[in-house]
C-alpha positions as a printed Julia matrix, in Angstrom:
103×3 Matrix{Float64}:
 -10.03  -101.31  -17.39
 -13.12  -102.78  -18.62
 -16.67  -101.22  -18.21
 -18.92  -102.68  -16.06
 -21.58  -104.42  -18.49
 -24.91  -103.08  -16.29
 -24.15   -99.03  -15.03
 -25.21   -98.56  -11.26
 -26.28   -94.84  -11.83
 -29.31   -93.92  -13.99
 -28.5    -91.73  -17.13
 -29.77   -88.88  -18.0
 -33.1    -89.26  -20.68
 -35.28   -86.29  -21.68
 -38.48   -87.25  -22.64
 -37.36   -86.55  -26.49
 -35.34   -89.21  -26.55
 -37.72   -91.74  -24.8
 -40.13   -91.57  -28.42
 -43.26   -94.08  -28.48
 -42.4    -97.03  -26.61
 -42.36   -94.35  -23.51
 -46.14   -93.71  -24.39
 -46.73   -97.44  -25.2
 -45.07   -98.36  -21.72
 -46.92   -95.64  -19.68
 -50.39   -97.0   -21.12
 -50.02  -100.67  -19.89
 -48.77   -99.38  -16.84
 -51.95   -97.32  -16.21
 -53.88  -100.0   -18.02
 -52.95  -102.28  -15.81
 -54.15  -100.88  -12.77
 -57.19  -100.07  -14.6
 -58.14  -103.64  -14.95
 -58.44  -104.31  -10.68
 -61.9   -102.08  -11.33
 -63.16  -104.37  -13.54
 -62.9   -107.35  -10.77
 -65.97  -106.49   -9.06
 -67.62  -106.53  -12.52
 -67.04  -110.09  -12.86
 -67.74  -111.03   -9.72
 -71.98  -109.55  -10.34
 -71.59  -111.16  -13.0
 -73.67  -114.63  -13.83
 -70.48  -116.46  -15.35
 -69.24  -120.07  -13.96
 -67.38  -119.81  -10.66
 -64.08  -121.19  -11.88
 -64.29  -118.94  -14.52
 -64.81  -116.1   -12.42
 -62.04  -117.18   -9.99
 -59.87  -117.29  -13.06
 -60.73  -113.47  -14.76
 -60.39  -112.61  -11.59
 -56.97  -113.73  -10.27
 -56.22  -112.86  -14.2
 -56.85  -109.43  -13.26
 -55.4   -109.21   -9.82
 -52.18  -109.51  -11.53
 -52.46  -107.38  -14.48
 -50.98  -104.5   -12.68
 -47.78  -106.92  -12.03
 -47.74  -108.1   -15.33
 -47.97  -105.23  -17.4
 -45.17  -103.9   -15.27
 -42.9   -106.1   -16.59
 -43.81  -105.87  -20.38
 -43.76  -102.01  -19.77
 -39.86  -102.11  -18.48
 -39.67  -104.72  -21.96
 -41.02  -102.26  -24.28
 -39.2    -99.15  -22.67
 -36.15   -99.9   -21.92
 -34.56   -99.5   -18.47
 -33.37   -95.83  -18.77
 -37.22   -94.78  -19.56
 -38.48   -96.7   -17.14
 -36.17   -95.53  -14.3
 -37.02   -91.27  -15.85
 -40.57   -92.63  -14.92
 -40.08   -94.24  -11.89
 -37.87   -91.26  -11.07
 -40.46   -88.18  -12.19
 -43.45   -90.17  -10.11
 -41.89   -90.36   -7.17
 -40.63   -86.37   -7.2
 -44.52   -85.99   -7.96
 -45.6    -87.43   -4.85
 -42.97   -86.07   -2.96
 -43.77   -82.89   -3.81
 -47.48   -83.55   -3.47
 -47.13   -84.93    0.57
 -44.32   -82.36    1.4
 -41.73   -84.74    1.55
 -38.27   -84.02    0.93
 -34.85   -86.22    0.23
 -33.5    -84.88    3.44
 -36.38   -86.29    5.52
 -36.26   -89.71    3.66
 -32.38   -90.28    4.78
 -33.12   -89.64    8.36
């Protein structure tokens, strides 16, 4: 029987394994969100209004964008360990547990 070519359940990565493009990944991630502070920038700005209209709907979807070349660059299984470690943060953070989320 053959393997399935895409695995449903998430392998195990320690952060050894996951090397630079984890840190590269992580960075455009942040960076990305990073960028929606710099709309109101260009809006005080004196630049041309289609100009401004473009920066900023260029970085209203930075966040989106630099999602996907993170998951690129990292791979799925880093990704998914940080997809997986945020979300314990927060849970952990708002007093949330699994039990209450399959209620």
């Amino acid at each position: 029987m053959r393997e399935p070519a895409v695995k449903t359940e998430t392998e195990h990565v320690s952060p050894a394994e996951l090397g630079w493009r984890f840190g590269i990944g992580t960075a455009l991630i942040a960076g990305g969100y990073i960028a929606w502070t710099l709309i109101p920038v260009v809006i005080a700005t004196d630049l041309e209004p289609a100009l401004k209209a473009a920066l900023t709907g260029l970085f209203g979807a930075t966040p989106f964008l630099t999602k996907l070349l993170a998951v690129v660059i990292m791979g799925r299984p880093a990704y998914t360990f940080l997809k997986k470690n945020v979300h314990n943060f927060i849970r952990r953070r708002t007093g949330r547990s699994d039990a209450s989320d399959q209620a």
